[in-house]
ROSE-4610 file (N, C-alpha, C; in Angstrom, 1 decimal, always signed):
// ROSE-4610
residu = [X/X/X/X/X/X/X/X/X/X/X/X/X/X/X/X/X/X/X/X/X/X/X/X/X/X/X/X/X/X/X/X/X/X/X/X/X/X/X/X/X/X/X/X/X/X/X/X/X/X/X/X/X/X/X/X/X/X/X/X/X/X/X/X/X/X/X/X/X/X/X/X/X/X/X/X/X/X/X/X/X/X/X/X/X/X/X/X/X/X/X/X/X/X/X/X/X/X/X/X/X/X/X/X/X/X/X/X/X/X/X/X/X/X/X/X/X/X/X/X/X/X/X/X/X/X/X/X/X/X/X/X/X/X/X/X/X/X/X/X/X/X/X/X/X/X/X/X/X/X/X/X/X/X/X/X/X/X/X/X/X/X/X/X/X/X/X/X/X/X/X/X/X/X/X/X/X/X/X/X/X/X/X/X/X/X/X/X/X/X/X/X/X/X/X/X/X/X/X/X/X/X/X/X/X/X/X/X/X/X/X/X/X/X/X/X/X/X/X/X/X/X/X/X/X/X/X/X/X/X/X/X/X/X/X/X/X/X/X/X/X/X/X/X/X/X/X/X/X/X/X/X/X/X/X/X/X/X/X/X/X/X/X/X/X/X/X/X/X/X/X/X/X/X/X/X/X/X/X/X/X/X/X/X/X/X/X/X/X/X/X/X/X/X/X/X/X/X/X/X/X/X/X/X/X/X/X/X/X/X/X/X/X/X/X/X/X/X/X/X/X/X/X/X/X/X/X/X/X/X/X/X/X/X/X/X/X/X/X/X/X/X/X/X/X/X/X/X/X/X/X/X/X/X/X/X/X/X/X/X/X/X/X/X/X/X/X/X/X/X/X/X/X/X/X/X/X/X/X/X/X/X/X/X/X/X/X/X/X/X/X/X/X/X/X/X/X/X/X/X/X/X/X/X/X/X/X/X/X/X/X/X/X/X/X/X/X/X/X/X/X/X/X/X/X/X/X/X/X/X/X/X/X/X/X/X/X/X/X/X/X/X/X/X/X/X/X/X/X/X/X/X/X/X/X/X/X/X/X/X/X/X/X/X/X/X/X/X/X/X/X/X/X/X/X/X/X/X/X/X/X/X/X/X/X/X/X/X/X/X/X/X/X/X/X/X/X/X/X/X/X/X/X/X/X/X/X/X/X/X/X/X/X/X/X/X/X/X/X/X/X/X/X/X/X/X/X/X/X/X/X/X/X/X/X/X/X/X/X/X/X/X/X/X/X/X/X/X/X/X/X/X/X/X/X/X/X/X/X/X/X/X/X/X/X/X/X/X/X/X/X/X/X/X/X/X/X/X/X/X/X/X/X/X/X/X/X/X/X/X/X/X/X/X/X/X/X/X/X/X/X/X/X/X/X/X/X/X/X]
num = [1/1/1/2/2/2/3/3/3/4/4/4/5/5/5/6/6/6/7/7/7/8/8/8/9/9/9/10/10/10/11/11/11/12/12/12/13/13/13/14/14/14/15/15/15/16/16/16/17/17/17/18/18/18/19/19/19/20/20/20/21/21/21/22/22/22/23/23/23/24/24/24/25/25/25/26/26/26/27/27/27/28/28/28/29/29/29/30/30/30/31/31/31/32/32/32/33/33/33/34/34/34/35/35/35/36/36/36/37/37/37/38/38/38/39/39/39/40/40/40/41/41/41/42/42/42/43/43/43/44/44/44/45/45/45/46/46/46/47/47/47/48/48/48/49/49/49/50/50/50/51/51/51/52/52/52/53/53/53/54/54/54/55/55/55/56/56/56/57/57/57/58/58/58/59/59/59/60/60/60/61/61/61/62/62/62/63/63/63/64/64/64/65/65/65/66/66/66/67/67/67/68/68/68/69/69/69/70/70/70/71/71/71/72/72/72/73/73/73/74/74/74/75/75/75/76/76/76/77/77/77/78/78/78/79/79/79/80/80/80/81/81/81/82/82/82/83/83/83/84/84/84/85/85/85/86/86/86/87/87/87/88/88/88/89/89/89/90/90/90/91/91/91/92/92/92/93/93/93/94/94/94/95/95/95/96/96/96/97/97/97/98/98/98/99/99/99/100/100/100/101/101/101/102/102/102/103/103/103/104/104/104/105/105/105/106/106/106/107/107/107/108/108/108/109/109/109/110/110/110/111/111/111/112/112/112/113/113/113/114/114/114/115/115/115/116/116/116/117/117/117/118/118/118/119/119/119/120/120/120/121/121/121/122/122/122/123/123/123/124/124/124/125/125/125/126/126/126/127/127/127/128/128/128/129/129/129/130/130/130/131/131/131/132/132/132/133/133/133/134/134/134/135/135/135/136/136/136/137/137/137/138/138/138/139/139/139/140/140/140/141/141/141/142/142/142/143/143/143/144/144/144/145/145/145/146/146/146/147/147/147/148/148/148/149/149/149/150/150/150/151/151/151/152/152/152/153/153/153/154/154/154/155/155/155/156/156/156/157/157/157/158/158/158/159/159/159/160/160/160/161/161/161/162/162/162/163/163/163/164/164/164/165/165/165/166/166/166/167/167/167/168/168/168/169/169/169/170/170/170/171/171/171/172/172/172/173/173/173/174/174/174/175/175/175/176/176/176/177/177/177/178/178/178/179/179/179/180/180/180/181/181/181/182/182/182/183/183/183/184/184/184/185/185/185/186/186/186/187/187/187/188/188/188/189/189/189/190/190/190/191/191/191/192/192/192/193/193/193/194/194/194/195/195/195/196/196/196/197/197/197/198/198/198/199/199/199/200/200/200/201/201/201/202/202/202/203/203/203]
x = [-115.7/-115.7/-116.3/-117.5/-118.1/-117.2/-117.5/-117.0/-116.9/-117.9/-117.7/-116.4/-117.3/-116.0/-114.6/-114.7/-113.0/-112.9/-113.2/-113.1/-112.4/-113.6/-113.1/-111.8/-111.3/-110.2/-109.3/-109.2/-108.2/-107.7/-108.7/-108.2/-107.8/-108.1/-107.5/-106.2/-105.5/-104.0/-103.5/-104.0/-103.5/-103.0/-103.9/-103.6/-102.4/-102.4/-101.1/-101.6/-102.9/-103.8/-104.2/-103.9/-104.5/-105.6/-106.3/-107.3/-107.8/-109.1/-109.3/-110.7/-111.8/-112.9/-113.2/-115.0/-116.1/-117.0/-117.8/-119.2/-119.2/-120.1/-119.9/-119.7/-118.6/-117.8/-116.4/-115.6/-114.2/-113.8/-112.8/-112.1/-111.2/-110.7/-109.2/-109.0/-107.5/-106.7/-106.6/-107.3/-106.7/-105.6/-104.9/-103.8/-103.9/-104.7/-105.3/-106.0/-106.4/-107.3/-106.9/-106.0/-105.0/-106.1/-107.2/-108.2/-108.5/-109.0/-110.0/-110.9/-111.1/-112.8/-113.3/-114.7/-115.5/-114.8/-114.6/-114.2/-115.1/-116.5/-117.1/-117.0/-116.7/-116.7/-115.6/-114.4/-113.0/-113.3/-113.9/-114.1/-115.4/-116.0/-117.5/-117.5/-118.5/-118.4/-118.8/-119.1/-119.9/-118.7/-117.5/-116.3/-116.0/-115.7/-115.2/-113.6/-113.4/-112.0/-111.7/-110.4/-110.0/-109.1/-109.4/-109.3/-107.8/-107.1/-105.4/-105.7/-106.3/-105.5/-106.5/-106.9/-107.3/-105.6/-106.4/-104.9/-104.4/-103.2/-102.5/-101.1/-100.4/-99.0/-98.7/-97.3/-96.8/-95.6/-94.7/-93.3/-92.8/-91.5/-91.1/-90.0/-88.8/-87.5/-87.2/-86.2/-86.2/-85.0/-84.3/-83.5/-83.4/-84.8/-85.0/-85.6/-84.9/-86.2/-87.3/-87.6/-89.0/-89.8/-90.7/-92.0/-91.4/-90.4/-90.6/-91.7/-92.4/-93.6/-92.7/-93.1/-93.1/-94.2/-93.9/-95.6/-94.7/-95.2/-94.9/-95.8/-95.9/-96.7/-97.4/-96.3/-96.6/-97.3/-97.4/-98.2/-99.8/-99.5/-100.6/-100.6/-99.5/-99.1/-98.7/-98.8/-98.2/-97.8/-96.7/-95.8/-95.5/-96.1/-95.6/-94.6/-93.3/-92.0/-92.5/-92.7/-92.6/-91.3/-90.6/-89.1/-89.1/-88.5/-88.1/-89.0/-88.9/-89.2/-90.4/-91.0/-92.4/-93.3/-94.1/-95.2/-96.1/-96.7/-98.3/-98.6/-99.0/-99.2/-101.1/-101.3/-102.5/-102.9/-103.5/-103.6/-104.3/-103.9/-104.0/-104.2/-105.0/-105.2/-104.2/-103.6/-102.2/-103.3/-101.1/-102.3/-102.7/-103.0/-103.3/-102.2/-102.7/-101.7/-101.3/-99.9/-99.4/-98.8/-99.5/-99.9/-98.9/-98.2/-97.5/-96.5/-95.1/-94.1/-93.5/-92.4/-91.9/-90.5/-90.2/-89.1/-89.3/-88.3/-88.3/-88.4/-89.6/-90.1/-90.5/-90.7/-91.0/-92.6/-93.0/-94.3/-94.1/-94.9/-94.5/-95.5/-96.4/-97.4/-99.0/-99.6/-101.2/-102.4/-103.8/-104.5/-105.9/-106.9/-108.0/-109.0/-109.7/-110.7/-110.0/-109.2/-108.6/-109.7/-109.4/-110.1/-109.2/-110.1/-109.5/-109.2/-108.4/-107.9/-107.6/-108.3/-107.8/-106.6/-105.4/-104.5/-105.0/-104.3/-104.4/-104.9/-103.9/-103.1/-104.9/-105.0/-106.4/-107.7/-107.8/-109.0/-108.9/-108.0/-107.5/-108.6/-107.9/-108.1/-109.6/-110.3/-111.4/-112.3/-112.3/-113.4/-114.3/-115.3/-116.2/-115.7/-114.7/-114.1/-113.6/-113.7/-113.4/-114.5/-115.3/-116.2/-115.3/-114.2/-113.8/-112.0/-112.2/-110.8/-110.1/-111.5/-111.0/-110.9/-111.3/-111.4/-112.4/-112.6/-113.6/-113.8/-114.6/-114.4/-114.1/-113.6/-113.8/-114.5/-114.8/-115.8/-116.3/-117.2/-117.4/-117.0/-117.8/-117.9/-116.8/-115.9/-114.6/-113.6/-112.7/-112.2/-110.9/-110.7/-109.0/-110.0/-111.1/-111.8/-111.2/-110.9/-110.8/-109.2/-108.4/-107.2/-106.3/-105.6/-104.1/-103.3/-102.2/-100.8/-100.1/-99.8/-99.1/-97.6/-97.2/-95.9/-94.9/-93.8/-92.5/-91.6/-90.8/-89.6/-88.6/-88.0/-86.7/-87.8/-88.4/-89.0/-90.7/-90.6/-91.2/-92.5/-93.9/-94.9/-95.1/-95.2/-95.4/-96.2/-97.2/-99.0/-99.3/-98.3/-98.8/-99.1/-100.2/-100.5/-101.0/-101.1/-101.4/-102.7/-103.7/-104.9/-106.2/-107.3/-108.3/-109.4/-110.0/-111.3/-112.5/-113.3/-114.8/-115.3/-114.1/-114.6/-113.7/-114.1/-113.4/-112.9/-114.2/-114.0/-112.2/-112.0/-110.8/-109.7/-109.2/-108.4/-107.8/-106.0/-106.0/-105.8/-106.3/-106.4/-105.5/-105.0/-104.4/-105.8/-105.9/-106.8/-107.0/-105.8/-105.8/-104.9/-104.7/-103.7/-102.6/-101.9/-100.5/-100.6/-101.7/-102.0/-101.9/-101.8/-101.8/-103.2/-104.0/-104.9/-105.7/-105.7/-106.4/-108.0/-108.7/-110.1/-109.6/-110.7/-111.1/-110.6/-110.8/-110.8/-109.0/-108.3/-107.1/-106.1/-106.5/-106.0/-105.9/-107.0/-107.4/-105.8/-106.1/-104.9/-103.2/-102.9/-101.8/-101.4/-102.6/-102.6/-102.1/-102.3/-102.5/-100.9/-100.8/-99.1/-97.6/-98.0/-97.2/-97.2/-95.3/-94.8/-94.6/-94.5/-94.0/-92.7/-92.1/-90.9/-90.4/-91.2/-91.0/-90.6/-90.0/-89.1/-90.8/-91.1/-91.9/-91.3/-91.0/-90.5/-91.3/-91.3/-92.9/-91.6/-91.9/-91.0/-91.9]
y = [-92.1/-92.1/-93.4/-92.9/-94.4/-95.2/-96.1/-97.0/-96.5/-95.6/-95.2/-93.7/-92.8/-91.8/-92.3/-93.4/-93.7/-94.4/-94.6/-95.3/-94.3/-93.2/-91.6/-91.2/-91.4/-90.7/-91.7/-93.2/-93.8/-93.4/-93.2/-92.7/-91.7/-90.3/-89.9/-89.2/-90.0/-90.2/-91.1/-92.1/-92.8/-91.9/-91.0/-90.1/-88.8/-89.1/-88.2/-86.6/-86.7/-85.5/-85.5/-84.6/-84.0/-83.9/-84.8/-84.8/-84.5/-83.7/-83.6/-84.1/-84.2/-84.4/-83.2/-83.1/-81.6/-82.2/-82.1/-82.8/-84.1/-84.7/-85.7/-85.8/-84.9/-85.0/-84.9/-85.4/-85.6/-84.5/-83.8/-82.2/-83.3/-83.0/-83.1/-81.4/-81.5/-80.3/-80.7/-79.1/-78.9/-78.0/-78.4/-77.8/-76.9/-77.3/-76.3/-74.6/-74.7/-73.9/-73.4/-74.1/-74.4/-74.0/-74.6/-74.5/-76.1/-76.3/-77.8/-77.8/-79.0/-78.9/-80.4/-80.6/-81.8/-83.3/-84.6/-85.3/-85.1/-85.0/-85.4/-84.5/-83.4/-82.0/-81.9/-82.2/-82.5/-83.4/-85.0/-85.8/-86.4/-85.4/-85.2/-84.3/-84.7/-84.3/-82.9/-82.7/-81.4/-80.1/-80.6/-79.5/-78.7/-77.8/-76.5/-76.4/-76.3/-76.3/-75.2/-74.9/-74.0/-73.0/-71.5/-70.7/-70.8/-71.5/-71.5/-72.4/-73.2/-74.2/-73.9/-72.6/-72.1/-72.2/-72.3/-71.7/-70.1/-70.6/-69.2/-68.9/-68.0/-67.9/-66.9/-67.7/-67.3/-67.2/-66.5/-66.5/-68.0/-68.6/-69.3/-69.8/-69.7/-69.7/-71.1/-71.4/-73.1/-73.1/-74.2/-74.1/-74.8/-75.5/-76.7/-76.1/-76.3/-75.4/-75.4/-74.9/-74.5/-75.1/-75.4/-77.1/-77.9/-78.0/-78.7/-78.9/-80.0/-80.0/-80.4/-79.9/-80.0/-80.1/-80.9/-81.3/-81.1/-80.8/-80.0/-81.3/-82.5/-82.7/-82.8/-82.0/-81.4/-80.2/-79.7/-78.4/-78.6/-79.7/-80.2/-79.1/-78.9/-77.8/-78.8/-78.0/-78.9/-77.4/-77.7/-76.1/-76.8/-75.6/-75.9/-75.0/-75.1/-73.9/-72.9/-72.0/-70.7/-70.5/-70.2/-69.3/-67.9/-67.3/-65.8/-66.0/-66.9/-66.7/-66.9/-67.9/-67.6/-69.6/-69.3/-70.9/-70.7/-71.9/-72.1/-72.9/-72.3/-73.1/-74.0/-75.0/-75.8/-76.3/-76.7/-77.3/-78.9/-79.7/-81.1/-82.0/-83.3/-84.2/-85.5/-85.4/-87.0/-87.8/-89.0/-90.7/-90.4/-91.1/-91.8/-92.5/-92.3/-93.0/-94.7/-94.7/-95.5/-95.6/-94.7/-94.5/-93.7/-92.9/-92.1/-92.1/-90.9/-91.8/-90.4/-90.6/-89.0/-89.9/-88.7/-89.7/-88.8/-88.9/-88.2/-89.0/-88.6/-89.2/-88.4/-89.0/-88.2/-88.1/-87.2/-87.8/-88.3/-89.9/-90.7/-90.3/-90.0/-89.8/-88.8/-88.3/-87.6/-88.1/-88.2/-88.3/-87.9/-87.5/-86.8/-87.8/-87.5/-88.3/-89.2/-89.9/-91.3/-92.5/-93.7/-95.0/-95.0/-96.0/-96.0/-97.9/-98.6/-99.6/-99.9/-100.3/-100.9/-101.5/-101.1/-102.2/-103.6/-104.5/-105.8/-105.8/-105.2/-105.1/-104.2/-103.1/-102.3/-102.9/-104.2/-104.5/-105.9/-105.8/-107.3/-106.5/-104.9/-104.5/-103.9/-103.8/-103.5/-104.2/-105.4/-106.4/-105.6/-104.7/-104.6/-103.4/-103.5/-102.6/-104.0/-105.5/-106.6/-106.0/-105.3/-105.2/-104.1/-103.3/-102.7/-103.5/-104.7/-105.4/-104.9/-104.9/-104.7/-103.2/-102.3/-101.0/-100.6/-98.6/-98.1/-97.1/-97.0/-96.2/-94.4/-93.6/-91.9/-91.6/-90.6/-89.9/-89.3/-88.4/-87.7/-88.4/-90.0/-90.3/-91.1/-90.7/-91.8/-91.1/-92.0/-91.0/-90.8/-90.9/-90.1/-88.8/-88.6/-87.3/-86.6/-85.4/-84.9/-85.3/-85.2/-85.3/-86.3/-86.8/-88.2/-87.9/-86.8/-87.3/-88.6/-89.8/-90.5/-90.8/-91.3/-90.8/-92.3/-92.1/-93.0/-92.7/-94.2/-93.7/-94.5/-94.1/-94.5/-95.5/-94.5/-95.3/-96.4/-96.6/-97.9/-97.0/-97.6/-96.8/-97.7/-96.0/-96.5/-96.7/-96.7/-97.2/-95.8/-94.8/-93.5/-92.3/-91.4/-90.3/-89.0/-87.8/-86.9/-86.6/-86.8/-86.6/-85.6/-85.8/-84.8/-86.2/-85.2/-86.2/-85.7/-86.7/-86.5/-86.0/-86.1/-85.7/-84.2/-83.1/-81.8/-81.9/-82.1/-81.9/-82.4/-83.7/-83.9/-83.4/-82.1/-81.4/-80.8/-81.2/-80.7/-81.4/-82.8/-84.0/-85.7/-86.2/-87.3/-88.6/-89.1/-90.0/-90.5/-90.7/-91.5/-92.8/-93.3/-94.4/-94.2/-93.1/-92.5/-91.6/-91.7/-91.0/-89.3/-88.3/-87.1/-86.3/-85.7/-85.5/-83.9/-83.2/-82.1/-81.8/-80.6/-80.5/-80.3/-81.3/-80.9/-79.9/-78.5/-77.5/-77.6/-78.0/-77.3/-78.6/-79.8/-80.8/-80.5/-79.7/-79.3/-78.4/-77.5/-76.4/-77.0/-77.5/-78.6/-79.2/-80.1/-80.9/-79.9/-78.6/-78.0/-77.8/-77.4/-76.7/-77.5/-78.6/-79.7/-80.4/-80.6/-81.2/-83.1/-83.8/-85.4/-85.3/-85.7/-85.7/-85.0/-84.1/-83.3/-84.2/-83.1/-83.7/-83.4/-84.6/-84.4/-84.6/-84.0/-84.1/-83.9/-85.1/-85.6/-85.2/-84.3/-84.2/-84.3]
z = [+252.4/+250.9/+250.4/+249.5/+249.2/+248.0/+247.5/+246.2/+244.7/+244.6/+243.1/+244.0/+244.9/+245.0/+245.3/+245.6/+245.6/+244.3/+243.7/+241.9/+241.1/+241.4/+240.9/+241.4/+242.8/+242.9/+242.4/+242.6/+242.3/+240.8/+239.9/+238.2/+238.5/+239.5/+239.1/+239.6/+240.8/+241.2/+239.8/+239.1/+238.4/+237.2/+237.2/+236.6/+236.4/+237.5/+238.1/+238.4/+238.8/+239.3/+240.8/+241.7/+242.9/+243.4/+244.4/+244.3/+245.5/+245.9/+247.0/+247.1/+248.6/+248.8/+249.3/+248.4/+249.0/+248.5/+250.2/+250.0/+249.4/+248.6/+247.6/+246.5/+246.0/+244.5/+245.0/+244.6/+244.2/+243.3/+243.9/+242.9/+242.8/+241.4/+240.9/+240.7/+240.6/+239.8/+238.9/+237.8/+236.3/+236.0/+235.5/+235.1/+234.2/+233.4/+232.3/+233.0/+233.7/+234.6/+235.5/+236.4/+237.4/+238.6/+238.8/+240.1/+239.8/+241.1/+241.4/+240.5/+240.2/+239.2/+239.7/+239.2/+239.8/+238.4/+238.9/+237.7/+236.8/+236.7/+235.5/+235.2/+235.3/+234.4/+233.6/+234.0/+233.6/+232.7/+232.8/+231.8/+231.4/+230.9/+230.1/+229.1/+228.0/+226.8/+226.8/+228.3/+228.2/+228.9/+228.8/+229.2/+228.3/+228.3/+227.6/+227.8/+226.6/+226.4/+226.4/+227.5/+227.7/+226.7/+226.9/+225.5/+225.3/+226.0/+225.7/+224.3/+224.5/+223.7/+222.0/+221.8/+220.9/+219.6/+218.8/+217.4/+217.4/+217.6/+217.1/+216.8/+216.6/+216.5/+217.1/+218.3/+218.9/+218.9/+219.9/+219.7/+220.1/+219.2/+219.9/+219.5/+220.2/+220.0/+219.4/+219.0/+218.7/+217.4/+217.5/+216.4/+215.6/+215.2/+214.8/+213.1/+212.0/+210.8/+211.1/+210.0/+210.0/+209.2/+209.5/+209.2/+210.2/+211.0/+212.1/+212.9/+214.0/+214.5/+216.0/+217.1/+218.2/+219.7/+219.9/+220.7/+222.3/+223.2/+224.4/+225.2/+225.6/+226.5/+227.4/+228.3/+229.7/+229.5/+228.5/+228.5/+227.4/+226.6/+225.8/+224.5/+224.0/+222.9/+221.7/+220.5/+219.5/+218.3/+218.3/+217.7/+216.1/+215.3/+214.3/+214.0/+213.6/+213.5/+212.0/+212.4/+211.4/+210.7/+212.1/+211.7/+212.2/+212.3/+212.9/+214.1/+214.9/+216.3/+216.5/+215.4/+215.5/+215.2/+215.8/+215.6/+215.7/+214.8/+214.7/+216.0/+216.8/+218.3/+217.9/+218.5/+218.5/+219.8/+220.5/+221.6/+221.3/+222.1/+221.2/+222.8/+222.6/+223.3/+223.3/+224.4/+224.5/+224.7/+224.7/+225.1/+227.1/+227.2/+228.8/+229.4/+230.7/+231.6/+231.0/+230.7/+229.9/+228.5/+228.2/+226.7/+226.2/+226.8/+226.4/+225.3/+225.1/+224.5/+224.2/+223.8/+223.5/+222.4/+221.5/+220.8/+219.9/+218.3/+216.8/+215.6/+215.3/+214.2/+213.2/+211.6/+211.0/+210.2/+209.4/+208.7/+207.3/+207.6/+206.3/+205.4/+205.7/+204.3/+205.4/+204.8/+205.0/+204.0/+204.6/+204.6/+204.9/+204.1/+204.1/+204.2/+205.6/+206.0/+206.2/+206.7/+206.7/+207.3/+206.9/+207.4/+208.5/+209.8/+210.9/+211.2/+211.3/+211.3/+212.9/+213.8/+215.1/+215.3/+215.9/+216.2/+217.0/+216.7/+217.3/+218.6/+219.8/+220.6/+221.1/+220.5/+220.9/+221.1/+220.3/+220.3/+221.0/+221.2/+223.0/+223.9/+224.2/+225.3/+225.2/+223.7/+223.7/+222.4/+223.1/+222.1/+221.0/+221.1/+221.0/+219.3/+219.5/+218.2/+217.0/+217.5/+216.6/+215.2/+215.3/+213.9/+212.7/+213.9/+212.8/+212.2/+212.6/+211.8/+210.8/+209.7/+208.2/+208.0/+209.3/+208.7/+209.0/+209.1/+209.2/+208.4/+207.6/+206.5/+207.0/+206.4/+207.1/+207.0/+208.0/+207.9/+209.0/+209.7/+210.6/+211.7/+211.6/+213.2/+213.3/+212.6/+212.2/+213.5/+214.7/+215.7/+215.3/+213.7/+213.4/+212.7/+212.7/+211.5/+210.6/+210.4/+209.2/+208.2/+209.1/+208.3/+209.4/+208.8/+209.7/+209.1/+210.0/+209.5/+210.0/+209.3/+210.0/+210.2/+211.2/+211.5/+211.9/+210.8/+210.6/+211.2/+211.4/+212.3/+211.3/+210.8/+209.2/+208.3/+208.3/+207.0/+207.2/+208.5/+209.2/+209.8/+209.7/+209.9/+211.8/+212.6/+213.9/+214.8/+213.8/+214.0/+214.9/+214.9/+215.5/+214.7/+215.0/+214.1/+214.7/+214.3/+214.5/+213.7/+214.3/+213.7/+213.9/+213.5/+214.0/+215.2/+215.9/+216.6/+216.5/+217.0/+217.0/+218.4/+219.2/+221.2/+221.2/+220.5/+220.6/+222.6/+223.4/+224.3/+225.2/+224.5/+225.2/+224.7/+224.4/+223.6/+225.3/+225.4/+226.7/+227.6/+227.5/+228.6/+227.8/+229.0/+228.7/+228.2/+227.2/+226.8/+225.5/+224.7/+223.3/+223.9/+222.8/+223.0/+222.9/+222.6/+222.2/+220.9/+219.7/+219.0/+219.4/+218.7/+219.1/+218.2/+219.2/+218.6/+218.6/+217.6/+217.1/+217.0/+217.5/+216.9/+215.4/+214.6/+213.0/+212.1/+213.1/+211.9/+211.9/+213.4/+213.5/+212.6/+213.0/+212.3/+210.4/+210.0/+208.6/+208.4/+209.2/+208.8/+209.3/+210.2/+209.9/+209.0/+208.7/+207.6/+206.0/+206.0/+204.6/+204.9/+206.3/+206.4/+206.5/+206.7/+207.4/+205.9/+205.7/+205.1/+204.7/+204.1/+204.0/+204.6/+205.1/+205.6/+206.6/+207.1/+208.1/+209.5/+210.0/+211.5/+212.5/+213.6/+214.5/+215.8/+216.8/+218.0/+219.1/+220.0/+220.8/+222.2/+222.9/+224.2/+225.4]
């Protein structure tokens, strides 16, 4: 195994993915797919998201009211409660290895097109975003895109949100910062359904 193929597999045990060797590509296991796939196909712009994690409503038991939001991590789901047994299912992109977090929080306020503001703490670990200190205005190539719910915990904003992106392709895969993230159109329709105050439960 040369240096970059072992680079590849080290991310992606770090990842908490199965990895095997064929030929000179590195298979990981997709869970999404549940077969081996090559890393760059897994993490390239050029993946196709798998038709699970299309919109729809499905059954889903739960005794939480309804406008409740529930995000499934391990399965990369994010339930919006109906009621009579029923949810707006969405398929959504977590953080990354580290990044994670699970916990009940609520939504403090929404946003159309939102500006995107780098945490402190983000632009330690990635210099090259210091240009967006003061902000980045919204808009397409903005990476919260079309709509931000953002999300409080008693009241206190927890620099975490539920938003839309500009990489449709990572819908399905571990790779924000903790943020929870939507393609555009499905973030839009959230956004129209989903309450101020509503209960969010990250499990």
């Amino acid at each position: 195994m040369n240096c970059r193929t072992f680079g590849r597999a080290f991310f992606a045990i770090a990842l908490g993915l199965a990895t095997v060797s064929a030929a000179n590509a590195t298979l990981i296991f997709d869970p999404s797919s549940r077969s081996y796939v090559e890393y760059k196909q897994r993490y390239s712009k050029g993946r196709k998201v798998p038709g699970q994690y299309k919109r729809q409503i499905v059954r889903y038991s739960t005794k939480e009211a309804t406008g409740t939001i529930i995000i499934d991590t391990r399965r990369h789901f994010l339930y919006l409660v109906l009621g009579k047994g029923k949810a707006m299912r969405y398929g959504v992109g977590l953080g990354r290895t580290g990044f994670g977090w699970k916990g009940e929080v609520q939504i403090g306020r929404k946003k159309t097109w939102p500006a995107w503001t780098p945490p402190k703490e983000m632009i330690e670990r990635q210099p090259s975003l210091a240009k967006y200190a003061d902000g980045m205005p919204g808009g397409p190539s903005n990476p919260l895109g079309a709509r931000a719910l953002y999300l409080f915990d008693g009241g206190r904003d927890t620099l975490y949100r539920i938003h839309g992106t500009n990489e449709p392709w990572t819908i399905g895969l571990n790779v924000s910062s903790g943020c929870i993230r939507l393609v555009n159109d499905d973030v839009t329709d959230l956004h129209n359904r989903a309450k101020i105050g509503a209960k969010v439960i990250v499990k």
